[in-house]
C-alpha positions, -999 to +999 in steps of 0.1 A: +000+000+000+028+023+005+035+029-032+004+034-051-006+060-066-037+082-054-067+089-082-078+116-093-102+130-111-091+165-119-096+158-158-133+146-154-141+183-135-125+200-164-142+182-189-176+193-172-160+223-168-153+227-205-188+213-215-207+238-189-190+268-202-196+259-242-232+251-232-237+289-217-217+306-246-243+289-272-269+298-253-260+331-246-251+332-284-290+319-295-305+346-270-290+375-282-289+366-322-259+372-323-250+334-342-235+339-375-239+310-400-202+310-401-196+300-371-182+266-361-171+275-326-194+264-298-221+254-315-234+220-321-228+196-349-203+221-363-168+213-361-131+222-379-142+202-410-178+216-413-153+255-409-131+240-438-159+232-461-170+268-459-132+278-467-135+253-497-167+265-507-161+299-506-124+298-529-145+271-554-175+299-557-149+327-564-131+305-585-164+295-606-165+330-609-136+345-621-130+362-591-096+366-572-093+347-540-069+356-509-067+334-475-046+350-446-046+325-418-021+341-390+000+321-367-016+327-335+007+306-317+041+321-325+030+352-308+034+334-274 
């Protein structure tokens, strides 16, 4: 008994944690009408790849017509 190791359950609050605060910032979104069909961020059934089909969709629409296309994606994390 002397050398085992202790559970915890640190990563089960902050899951909760996580899910609790997403909940309020969708609801809080819905109630004020302040959701823009663009965004994938907090929202259910929207994810990275539903974000990347709008990205695709949007160059393939300019494309289809003729127009010029320009995607700036900054490096957020090589400011930290």
């Amino acid at each position: 008994m002397e050398n085992h190791c202790p559970i915890s359950n640190l990563h089960i609050i902050s899951k909760l944690d996580k899910m609790l605060v997403a909940r309020l910032i969708e609801e809080h979104l819905k109630h004020n009408d302040t959701n823009n069909s663009y965004q994938c961020n907090y929202r259910r059934i929207h994810s990275t790849r539903i974000a990347l089909l709008f990205v695709n969709n949007g160059i393939f629409k300019a494309l289809d017509e003729g127009s010029m296309t320009v995607l700036i994606i900054p490096d957020l994390f090589a400011l930290s």
